[in-house]
N, C-alpha and C positions, 0 to 999 in steps of 0.2 A: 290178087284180091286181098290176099292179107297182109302185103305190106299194105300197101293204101288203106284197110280196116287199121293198119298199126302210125301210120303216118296221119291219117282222120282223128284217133286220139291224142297223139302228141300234139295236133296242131290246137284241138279244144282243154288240153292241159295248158299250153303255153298261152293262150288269149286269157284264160280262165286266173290263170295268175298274173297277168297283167292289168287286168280290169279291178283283181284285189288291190295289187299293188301301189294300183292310180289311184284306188279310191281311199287306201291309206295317206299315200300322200297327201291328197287333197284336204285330208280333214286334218290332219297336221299340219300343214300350210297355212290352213284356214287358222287353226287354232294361234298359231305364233306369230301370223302378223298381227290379229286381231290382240292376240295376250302381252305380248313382250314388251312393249311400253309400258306395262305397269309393274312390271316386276323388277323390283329394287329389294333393297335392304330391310328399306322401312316396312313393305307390304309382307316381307316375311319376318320380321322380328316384331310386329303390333297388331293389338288387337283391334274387331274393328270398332268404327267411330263412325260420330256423324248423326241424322236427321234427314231422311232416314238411317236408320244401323244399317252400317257397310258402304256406305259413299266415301269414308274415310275409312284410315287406318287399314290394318293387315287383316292375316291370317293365321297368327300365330299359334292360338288354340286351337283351331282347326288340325292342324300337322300335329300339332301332339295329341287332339284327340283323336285322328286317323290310326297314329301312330298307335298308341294304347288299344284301337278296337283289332287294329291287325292283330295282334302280339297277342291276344288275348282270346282271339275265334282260331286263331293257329294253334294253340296249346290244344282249346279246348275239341276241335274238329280232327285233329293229330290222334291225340291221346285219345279218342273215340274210333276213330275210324282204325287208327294199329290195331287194338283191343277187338274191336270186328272183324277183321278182315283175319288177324290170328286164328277168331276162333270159329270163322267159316271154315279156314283153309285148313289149319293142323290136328284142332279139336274136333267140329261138327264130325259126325259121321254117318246121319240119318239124311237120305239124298232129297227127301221133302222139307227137312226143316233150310235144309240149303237151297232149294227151289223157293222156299217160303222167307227166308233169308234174301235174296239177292230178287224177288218180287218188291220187298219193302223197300229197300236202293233204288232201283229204279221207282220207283213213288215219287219218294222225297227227292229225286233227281229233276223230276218233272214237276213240283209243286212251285207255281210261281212264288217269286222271293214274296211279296205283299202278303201274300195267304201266310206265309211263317212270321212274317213279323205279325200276323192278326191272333197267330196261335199264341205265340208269347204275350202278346199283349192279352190274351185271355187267360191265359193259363197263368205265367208267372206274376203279373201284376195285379188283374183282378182278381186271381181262383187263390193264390199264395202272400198276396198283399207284398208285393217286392216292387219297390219305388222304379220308377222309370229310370235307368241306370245305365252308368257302362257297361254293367253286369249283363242286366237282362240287352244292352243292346248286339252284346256281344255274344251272350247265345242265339240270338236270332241268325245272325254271322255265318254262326258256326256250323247250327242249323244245315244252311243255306250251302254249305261248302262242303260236309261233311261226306256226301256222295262222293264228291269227287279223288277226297284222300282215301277211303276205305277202295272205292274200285281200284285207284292206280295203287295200293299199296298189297290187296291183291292181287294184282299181275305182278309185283315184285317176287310174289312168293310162289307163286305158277313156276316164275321163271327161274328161281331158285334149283341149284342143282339138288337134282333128286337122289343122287347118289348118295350125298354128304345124310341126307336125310335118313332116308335108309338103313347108312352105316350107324345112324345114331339109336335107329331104332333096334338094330341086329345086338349090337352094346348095352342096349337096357338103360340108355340115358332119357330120364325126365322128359318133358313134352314141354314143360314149362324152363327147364335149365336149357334147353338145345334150344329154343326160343330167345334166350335171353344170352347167350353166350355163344352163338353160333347164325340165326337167320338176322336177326335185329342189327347186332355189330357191323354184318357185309353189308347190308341193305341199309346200312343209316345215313348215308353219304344223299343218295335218293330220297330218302323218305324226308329230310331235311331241304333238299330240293322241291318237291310234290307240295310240303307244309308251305313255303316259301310264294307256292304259285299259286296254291287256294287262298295264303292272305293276299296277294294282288289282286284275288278277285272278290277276297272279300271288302278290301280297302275303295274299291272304284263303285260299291252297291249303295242305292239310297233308298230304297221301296222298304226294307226291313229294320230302319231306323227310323220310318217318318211316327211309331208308335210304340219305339220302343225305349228310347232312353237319348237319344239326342235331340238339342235345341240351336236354335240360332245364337245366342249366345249365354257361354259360361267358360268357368275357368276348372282345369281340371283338377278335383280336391280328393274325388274318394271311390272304389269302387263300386256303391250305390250311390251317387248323383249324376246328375245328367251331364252328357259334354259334348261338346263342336266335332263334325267332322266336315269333311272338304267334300266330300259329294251332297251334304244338304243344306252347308254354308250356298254350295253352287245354283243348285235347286232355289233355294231361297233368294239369292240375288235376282236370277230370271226373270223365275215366278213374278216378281211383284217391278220389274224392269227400272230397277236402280243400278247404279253402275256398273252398268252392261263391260264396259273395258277391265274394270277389275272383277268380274263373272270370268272372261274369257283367261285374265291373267292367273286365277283359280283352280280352271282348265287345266292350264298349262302347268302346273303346278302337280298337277292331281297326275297329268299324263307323264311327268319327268318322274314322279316317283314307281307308277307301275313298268317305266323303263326299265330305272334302276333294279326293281324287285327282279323283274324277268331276266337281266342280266347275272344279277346275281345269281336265281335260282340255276341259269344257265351253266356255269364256272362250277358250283358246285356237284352242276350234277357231271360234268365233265372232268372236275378232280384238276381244272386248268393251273388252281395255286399249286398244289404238290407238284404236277410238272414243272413249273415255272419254278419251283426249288429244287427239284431235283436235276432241272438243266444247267444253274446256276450253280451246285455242288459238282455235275460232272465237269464242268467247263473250267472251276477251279482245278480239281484235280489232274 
């Protein structure tokens, strides 16, 4: 009876991830026959053109304004969530303010992205007069992501040996210097990783820009003005069903870069290059 209870699971694990797997395929499929004709040189080195905008020309702003809101909700989502997640785990010590602590993450975990881009949009542009921006669109972002890097950057420190800690504490070392010289240093390799995988998810979001600081078209000039990104360049082509083939080549565009990220974020969080130099130095030697 308990193999077949154990064999009845493996068979709804293996169907379970086949039905994912095909339904990946499919919409990648979809997306590259439908996209890859239009993707050339031209449609990534210009802007777009045309009558309506975007029947012609590129993408060009678009990837560098994706690019700039990654780079920018990763800092600021990073460098919030370490700061939190430090000072649940090494400093808090009071077991309600850490119940009431990790109450508020899951919140903002759960708050549709649209509700945060409407916070911002109240808060930073109306309530603080700050123009619709890369700024503000990229704290909606960050916002949005920010759960994500504080939880996984508390489990980094969960998992952190407790010994090491301990020992540091038996020594009479700082709380802030053994943070800084001792959990941060092991754990940066990850936490560079973690940063990596919340801009991929920040970079593929369009619900927290449609009121915060991106337009259909501009060119990227300064941290308070508005700029292009590639998930509401994409939105906008649909929406108003103008060149449906370069929407799709947009796509494809948007889905080769959050490859790239996840691969990335992958290698590093595996440490794949030092191996691959460290193999390459023993095989010399």
């Amino acid at each position: 009876m308990i193999r077949f209870k154990d064999n009845l699971i493996k068979l709804f694990a293996y169907i379970s991830i086949f039905i994912v797997m095909t339904a990946i395929f499919l919409i990648f499929s979809f997306v590259f026959f439908n996209g890859i004709s239009g993707i050339n040189l031209k449609f990534l080195t210009e802007n777009p053109k045309g009558m309506p905008l975007g029947v012609d020309g590129g993408i060009r702003n678009a990837i560098i304004g994706s690019f700039l809101l990654m780079v920018l909700s990763m800092f600021f989502s990073t460098v919030l969530g370490i700061c939190f997640a430090i000072y649940n785990k090494i400093f808090c010590k009071s077991k309600i303010i850490k119940m009431l602590l990790s109450f508020l993450i899951q919140c903002i975990s759960s708050i549709p992205s649209i509700i945060i881009g409407l916070f911002v949009y109240g808060f930073f542009i109306v309530t603080l007069n700050i123009p619709k921006s890369l700024f503000t669109a990229s704290i909606a972002l960050s916002l949005m992501v920010f759960p994500f890097v504080e939880l996984n950057v508390e489990k980094l420190i969960e998992e952190f040996d407790r010994q090491c800690i301990r020992d540091s504490y038996a020594l009479g070392i700082d709380k802030i210097y053994m943070c800084r010289k001792l959990i941060l240093p092991t754990i940066s390799n990850k936490i560079v990783s973690i940063s990596i995988l919340a801009g991929s998810y920040a970079v593929g979001a369009t619900a927290p820009l449609l009121l915060t600081g991106v337009v259909f078209m501009a060119k990227p000039s300064g941290l308070f003005n508005p700029v292009m990104a590639l998930p509401f360049h994409l939105h906008m082509l649909l929406s108003q069903s103008v060149a449906t083939e370069k929407a799709y080549a947009t796509a494809m565009v948007l889905i080769g870069l959050l490859i790239i990220l996840n691969l990335l974020s992958e290698i590093i969080m595996r440490n794949i290059g030092g191996k691959i130099v460290e193999y390459i130095r023993n095989k010399k030697s």
